[in-house]
C-alpha positions as CSV (number, residue, x, y, z in Angstrom):
1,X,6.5,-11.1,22.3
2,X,7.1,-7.1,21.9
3,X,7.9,-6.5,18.2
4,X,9.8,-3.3,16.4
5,X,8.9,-2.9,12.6
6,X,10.8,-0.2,10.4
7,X,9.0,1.4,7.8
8,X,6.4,3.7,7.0
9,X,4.6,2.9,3.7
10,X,2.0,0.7,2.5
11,X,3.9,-2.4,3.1
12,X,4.9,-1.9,6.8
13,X,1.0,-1.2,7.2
14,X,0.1,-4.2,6.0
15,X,3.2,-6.2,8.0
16,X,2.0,-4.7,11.1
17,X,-1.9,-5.5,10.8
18,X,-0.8,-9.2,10.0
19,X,1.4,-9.1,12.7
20,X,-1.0,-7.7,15.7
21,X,-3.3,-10.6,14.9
22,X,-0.4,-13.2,15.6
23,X,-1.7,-14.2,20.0
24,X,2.5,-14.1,20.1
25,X,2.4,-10.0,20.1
26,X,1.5,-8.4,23.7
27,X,3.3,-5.1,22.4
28,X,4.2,-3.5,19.0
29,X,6.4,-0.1,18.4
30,X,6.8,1.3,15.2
31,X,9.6,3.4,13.5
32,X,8.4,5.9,12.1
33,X,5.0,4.6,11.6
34,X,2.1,6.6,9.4
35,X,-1.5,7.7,10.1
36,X,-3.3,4.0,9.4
37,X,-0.5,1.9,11.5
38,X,-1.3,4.2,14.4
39,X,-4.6,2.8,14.4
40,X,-4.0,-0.8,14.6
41,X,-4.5,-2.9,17.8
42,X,-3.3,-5.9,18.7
43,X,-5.7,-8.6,18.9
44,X,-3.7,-10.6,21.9
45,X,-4.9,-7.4,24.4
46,X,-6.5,-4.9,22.3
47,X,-3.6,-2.4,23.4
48,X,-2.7,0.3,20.1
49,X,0.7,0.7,18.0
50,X,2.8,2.7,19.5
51,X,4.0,4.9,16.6
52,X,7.9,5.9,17.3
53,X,9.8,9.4,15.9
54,X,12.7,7.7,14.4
55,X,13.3,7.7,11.0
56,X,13.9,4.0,9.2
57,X,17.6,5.0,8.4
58,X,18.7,6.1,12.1
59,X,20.4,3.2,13.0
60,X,22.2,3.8,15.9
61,X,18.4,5.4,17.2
62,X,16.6,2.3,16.2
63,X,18.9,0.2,18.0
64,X,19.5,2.1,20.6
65,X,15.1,2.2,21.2
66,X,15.3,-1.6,20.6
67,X,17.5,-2.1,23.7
68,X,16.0,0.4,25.9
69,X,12.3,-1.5,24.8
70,X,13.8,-5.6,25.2
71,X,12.1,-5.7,21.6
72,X,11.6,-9.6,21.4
73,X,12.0,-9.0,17.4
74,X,12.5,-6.5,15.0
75,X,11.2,-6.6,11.4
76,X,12.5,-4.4,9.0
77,X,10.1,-3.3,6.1
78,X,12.0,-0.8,3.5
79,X,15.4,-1.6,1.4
80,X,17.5,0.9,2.8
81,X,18.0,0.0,6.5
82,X,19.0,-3.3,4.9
83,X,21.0,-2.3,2.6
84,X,23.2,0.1,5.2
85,X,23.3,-3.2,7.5
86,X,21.1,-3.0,9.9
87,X,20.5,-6.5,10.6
88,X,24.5,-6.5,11.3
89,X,24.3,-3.9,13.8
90,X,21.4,-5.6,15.6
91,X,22.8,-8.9,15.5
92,X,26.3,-7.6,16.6
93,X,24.2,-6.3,19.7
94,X,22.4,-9.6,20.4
95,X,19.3,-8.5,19.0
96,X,16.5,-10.9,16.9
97,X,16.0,-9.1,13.4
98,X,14.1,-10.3,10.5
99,X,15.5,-9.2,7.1
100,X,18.7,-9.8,4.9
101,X,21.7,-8.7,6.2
102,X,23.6,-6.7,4.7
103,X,25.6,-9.0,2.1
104,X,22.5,-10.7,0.8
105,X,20.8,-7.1,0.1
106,X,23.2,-6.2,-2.7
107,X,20.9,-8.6,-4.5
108,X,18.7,-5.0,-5.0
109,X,21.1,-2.6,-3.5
110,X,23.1,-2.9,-6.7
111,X,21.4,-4.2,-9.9
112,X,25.1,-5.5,-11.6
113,X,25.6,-7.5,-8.8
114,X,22.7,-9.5,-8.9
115,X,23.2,-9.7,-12.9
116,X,26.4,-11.0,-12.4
117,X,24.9,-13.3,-9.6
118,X,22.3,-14.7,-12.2
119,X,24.7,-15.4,-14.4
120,X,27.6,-16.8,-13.0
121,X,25.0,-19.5,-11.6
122,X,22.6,-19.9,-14.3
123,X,19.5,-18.6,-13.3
124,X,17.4,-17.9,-16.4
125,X,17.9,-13.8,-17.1
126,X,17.9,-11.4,-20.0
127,X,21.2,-10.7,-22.2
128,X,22.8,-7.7,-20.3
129,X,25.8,-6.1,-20.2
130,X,27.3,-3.6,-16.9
131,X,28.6,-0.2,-18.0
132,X,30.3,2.5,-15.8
133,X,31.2,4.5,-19.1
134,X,28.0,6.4,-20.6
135,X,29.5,5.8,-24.1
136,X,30.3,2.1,-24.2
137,X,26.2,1.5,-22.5
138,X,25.2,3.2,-25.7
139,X,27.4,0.8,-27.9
140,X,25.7,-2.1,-25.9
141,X,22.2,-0.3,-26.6
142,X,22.6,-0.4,-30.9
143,X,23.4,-4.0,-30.4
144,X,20.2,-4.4,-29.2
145,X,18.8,-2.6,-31.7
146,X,17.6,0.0,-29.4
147,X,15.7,-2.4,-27.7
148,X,16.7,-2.3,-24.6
149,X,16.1,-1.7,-20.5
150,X,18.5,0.7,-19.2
151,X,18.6,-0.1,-14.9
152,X,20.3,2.4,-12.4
153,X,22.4,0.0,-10.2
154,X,21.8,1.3,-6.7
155,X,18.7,2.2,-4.8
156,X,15.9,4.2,-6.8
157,X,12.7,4.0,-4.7
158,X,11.7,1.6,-7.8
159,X,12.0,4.4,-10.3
160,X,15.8,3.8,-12.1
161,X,14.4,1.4,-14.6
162,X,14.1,3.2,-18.2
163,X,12.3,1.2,-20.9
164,X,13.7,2.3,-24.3
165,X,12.2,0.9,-27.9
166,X,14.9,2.7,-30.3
167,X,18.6,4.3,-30.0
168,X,17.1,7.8,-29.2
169,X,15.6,6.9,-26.0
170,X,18.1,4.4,-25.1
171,X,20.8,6.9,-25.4
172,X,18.7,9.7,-23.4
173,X,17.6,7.3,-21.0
174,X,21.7,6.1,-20.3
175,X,22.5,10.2,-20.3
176,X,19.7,10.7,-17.9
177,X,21.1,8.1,-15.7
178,X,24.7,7.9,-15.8
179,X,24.9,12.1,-16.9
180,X,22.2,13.9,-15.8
181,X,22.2,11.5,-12.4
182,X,18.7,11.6,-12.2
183,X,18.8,9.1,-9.2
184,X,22.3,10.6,-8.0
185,X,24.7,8.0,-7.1
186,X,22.5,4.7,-7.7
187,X,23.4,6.0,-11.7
188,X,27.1,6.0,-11.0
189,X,26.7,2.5,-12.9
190,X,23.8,1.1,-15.1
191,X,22.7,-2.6,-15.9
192,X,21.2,-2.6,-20.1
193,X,19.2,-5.4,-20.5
194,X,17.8,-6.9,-23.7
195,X,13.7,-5.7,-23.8
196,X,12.0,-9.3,-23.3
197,X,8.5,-9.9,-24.4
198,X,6.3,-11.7,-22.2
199,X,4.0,-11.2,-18.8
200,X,5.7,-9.8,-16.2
201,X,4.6,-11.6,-12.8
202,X,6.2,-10.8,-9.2
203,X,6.9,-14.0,-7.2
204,X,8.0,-14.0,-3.6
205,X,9.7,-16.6,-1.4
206,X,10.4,-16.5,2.3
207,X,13.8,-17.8,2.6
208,X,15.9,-19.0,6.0
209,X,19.3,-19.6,4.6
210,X,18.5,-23.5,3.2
211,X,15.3,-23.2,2.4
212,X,13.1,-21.2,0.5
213,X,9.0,-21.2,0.7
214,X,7.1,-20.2,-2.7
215,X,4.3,-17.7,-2.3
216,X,1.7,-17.5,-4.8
217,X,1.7,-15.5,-7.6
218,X,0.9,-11.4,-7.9
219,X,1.5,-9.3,-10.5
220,X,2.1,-5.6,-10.0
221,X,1.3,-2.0,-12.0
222,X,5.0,-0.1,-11.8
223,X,3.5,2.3,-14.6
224,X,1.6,5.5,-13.1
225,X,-1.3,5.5,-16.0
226,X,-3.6,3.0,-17.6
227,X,-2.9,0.7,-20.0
228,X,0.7,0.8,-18.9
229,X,2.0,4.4,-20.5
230,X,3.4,7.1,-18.3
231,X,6.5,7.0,-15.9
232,X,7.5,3.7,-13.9
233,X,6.1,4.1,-10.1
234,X,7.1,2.3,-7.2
235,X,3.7,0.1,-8.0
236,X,0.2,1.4,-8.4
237,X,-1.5,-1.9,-7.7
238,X,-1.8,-5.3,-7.4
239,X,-3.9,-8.6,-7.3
240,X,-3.3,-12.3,-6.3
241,X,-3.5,-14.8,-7.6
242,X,-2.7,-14.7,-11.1
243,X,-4.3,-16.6,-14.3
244,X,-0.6,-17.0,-16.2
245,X,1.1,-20.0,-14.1
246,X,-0.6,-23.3,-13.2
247,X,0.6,-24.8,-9.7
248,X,2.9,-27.0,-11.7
249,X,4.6,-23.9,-13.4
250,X,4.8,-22.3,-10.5
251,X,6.5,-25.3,-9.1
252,X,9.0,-25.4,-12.3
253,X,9.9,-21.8,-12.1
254,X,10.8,-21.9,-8.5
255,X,13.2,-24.7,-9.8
256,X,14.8,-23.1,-12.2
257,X,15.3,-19.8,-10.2
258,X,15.1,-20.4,-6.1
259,X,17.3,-24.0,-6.6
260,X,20.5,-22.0,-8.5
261,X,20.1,-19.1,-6.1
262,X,20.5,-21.1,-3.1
263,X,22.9,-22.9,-4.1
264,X,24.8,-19.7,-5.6
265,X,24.2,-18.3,-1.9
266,X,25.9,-21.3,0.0
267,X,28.8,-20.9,-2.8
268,X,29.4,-17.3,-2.2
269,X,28.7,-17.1,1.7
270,X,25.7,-15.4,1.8
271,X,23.3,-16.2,4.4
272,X,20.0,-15.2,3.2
273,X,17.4,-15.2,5.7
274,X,14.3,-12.9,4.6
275,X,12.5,-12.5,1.5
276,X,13.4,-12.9,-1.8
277,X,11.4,-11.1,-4.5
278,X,12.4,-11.9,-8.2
279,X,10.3,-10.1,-10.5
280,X,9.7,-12.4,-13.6
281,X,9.1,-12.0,-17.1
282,X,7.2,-15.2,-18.7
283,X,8.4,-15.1,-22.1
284,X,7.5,-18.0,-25.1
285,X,11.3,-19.0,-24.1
286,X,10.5,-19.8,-20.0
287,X,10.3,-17.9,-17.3
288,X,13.5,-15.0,-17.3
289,X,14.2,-12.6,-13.8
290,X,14.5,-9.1,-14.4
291,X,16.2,-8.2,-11.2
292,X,16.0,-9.7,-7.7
293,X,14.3,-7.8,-4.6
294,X,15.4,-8.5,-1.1
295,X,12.2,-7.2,1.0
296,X,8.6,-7.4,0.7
297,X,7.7,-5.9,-2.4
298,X,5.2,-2.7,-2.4
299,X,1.6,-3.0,-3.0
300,X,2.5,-6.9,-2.7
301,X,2.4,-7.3,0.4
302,X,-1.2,-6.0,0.8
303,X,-2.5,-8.6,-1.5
304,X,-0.3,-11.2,0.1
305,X,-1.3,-10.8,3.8
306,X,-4.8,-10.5,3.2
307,X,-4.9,-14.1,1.7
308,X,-2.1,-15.6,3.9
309,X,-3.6,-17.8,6.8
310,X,-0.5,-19.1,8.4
311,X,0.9,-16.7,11.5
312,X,3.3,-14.2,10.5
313,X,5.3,-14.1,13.8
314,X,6.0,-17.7,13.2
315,X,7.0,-18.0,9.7
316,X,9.1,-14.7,10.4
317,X,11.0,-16.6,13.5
318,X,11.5,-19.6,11.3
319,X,13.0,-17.3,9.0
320,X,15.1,-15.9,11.7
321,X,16.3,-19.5,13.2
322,X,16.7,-21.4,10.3
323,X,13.2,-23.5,10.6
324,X,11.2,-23.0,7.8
325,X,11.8,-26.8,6.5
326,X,8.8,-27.5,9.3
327,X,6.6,-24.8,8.3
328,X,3.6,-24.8,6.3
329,X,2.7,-21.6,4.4
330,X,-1.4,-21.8,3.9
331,X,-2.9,-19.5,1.6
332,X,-6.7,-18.4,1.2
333,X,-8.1,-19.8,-1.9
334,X,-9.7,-16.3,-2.1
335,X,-8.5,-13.2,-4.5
336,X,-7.0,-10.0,-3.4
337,X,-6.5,-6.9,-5.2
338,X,-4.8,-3.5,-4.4
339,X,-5.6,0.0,-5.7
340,X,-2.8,2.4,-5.0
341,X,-4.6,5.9,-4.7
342,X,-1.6,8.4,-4.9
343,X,-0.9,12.3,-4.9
344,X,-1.5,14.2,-8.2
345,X,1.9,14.5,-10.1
346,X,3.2,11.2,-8.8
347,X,5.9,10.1,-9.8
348,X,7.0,13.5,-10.5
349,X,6.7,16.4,-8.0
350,X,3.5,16.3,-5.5
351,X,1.8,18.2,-3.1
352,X,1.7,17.1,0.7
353,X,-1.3,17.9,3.4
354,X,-4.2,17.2,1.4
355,X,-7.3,16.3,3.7
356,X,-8.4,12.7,3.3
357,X,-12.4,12.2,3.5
358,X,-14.1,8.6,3.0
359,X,-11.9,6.6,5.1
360,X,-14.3,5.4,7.4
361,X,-17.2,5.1,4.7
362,X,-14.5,2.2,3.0
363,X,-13.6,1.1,6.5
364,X,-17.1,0.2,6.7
365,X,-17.2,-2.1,3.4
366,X,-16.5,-6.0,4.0
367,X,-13.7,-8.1,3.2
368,X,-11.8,-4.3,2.8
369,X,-9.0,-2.7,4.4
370,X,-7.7,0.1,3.3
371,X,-3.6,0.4,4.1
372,X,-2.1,3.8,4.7
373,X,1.1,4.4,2.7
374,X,1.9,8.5,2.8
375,X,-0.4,9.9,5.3
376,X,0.2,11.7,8.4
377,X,-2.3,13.1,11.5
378,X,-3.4,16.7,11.0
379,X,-5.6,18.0,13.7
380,X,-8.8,16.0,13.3
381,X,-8.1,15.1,10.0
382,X,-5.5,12.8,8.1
383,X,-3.8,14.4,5.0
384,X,-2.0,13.4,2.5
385,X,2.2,13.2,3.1
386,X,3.7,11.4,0.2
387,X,3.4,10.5,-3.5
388,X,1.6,6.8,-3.2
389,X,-0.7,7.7,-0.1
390,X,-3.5,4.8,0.1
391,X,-3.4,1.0,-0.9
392,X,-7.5,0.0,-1.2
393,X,-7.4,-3.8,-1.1
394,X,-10.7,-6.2,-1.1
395,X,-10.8,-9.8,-1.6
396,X,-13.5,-11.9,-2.6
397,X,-14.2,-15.3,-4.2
398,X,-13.0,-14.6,-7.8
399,X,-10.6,-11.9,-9.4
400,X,-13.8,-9.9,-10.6
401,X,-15.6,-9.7,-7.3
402,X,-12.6,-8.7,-5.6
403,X,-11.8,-6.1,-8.8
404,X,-15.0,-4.6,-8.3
405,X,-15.1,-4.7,-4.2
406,X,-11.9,-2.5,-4.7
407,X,-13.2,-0.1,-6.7
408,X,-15.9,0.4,-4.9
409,X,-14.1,1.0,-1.7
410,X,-12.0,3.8,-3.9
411,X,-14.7,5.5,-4.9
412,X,-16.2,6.4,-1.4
413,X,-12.1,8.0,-0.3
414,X,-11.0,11.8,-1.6
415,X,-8.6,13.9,-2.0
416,X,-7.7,16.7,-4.0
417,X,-6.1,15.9,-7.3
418,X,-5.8,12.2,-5.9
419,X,-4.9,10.2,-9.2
420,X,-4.9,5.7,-9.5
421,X,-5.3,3.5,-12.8
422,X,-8.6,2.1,-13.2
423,X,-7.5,-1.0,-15.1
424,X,-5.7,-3.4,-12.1
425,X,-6.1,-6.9,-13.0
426,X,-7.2,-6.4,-16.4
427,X,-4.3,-8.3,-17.8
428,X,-6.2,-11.5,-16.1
429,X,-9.5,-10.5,-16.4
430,X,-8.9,-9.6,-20.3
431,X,-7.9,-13.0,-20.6
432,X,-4.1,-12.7,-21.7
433,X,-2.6,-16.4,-21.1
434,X,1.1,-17.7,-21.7
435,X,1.2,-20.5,-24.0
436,X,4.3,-21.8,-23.6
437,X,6.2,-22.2,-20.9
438,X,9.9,-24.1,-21.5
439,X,12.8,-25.0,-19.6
440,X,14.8,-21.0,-20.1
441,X,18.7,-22.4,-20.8
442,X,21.2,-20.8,-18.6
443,X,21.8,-17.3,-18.6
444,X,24.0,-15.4,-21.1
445,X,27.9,-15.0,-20.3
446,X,29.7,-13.0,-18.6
447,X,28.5,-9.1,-18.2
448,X,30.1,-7.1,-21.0
């Protein structure tokens, strides 16, 4: 098989170095590709990535490069090209994809969709209300007592979530938003939720239209300093599995949330083949989604891929034809965590070109891969060329092996003002459990 994949981060990294060990692949392109993926070889022939110069959004250049190459299968990576159709335009063209299309990605491209989603079909979600008037959000936000999470409804890069504990910030964070536009036309509308209380996990399932596959749990780091302060990032790390749902729970939340939004798919004539990725808050109350993702999320997929066992070209074409009721998803029983190593000043403004030393040293360091997220070719060297830049992952036999094997591969990497949180997986390794986990009732009514 010759496979396309779209994206340039971390994630497409890590979908590509799963991929090329599929014996399926004889030849991989990708658009527009980083410093790490260029590296990767196939292990059917040994041949490299071909890295391609077209940016993830350039539709008509991608498909235009996918016809001209016979790609056997294209697998899309980042939210956007979904979100602007491009699985449509391929499939109008006769062309395998893998991803939503573009129907199913308003489940992320617009936050009061997927509310309105959750609750029309009872999946267990926060009270929230859907404001297009900056003065009626901040009415909605003293209800709450202040309490609140204020959501951009369109695409952010993960950064248009606002976490607000009294009126003040809830009314800066909606002016900021829906005023100020902070994340331009994704603020035209915003999504306040009610501020739940709980352990926030990510879950993922890979989903064919009918059915939808559990993957294991992860739980991700969106804030950019320890101990969870600072700005919200697009993740700054990750580790699977988690201590805070037994297989049974894990069995009862995928229930309560993947049975409904099948269902509430089929009802609404959305055909959603690709992955769905709730992120879930565990509250004393049940298990309650915060918002829905429709791609692999981002360092997730690093953690993921290094435990899954099953071939990803298979599961991904059983995606794509409707198959996955025959497929088995196996999963290492070992852990997997992921240090995001990212650019001084991230989230916020950042410097680009900084030289990268160490990579080989961690290279070097078993049960270790080190996934490129913002890095480019320079010369001889490989500099930094974005605000998360590195995703250091290690497994091991246990949680604090892999912890430690991560670390360890962090410290040998540099880069001027290069910043990362030295607590992932603490959560788990600090021994926080959930107690009780209930049957969540439906969802609130309709959005105010």
């Amino acid at each position: 098989m010759k496979l396309l994949v779209i994206g340039s981060g971390g994630r497409e990294h890590a979908l590509v170095w799963k991929l090329a060990q599929s014996p399926h692949v004889t030849q991989m392109w990708c658009a527009p590709c980083n410093a790490g993926i260029a590296g990767e070889r196939l292990v059917k022939n040994s041949s490299l990535v071909e890295c391609v110069s077209i940016g993830a959004e350039d539709l008509p250049g991608l498909l235009a490069f996918a016809q001209e190459k016979k790609a056997d299968l294209t697998v899309v990576g980042p939210d956007n090209p979904l979100a602007l159709g491009i699985v449509d335009l391929f499939q109008k063209h006769g062309l395998r994809i893998w991803g939503v299309n573009q129907k199913a990605a308003q489940f992320e491209s617009s936050k009061v969709f997927s509310q309105q989603f959750m609750e029309k079909y009872g999946i267990p979600t926060a009270a929230a209300g859907t404001f297009d008037d900056a003065a009626a959000a901040k009415r909605f936000c003293a209800s709450l007592g202040g309490r609140c999470v204020v959501k951009a409804d369109g695409l952010a890069l993960g950064k248009g979530v606002l976490l607000c504990t009294n009126q003040a910030e809830a009314e800066q964070a909606v002016d900021e938003i829906m005023v100020g536009r902070a994340f331009g036309a994704a603020g035209a509308r915003v999504v306040v939720q009610e501020f739940l209380e709980g352990v926030e996990v990510s879950l993922h399932a890979l989903c064919d239209g009918r059915t939808a596959k559990i993957f294991p749990t992860s739980q991700d780091h969106k804030r950019a300093l320890a101990g969870d302060l600072g700005l919200n990032t697009g993740g700054m790390g990750t580790y699977s599995p988690t201590p805070f749902l037994t297989d049974a729970q894990l069995a009862e939340t995928a229930r309560q949330v993947l049975e409904p939004f099948m269902r509430g798919c089929v009802a609404e004539g959305i055909d959603y083949r690709g992955i769905l990725y709730p992120g879930v808050m565990l509250t004393k109350n049940g298990p309650k989604i915060l918002e829905f993702n429709a791609r692999f999320g981002d360092p997730e997929t690093q953690v993921y891929l290094t435990r899954l066992e099953s071939d990803l070209v298979e599961l991904l074409n059983a995606s794509v034809e409707g198959t996955l009721d025959k497929m088995e998803l196996k999963w290492s029983p070992l852990a997997s965590v992921c240090v995001v190593m990212a650019s001084g000043g991230y989230p916020g403004n950042y410097a680009k070109g900084k030289v990268i030393s160490g990579l080989d040293a961690a290279a070097r360091l078993a049960n270790t891969k080190v996934f490129h997220a913002g890095t480019a070719p320079h010369g001889n060297h490989i500099v930094t060329n974005g605000g998360r830049v590195l995703g250091v992952t290690a497994w091991a036999k246990d949680l604090p092996a892999a912890q430690a094997a991560a670390y360890a591969a962090v410290e040998k990497i540099h880069f001027d003002d290069a910043q990362f949180r030295r607590d992932i997986a603490a959560k788990a390794l600090n021994g926080i459990r959930i107690t009780v986990i209930k049957s969540a009732p439906p969802g609130p009514g309709p959005a105010r």
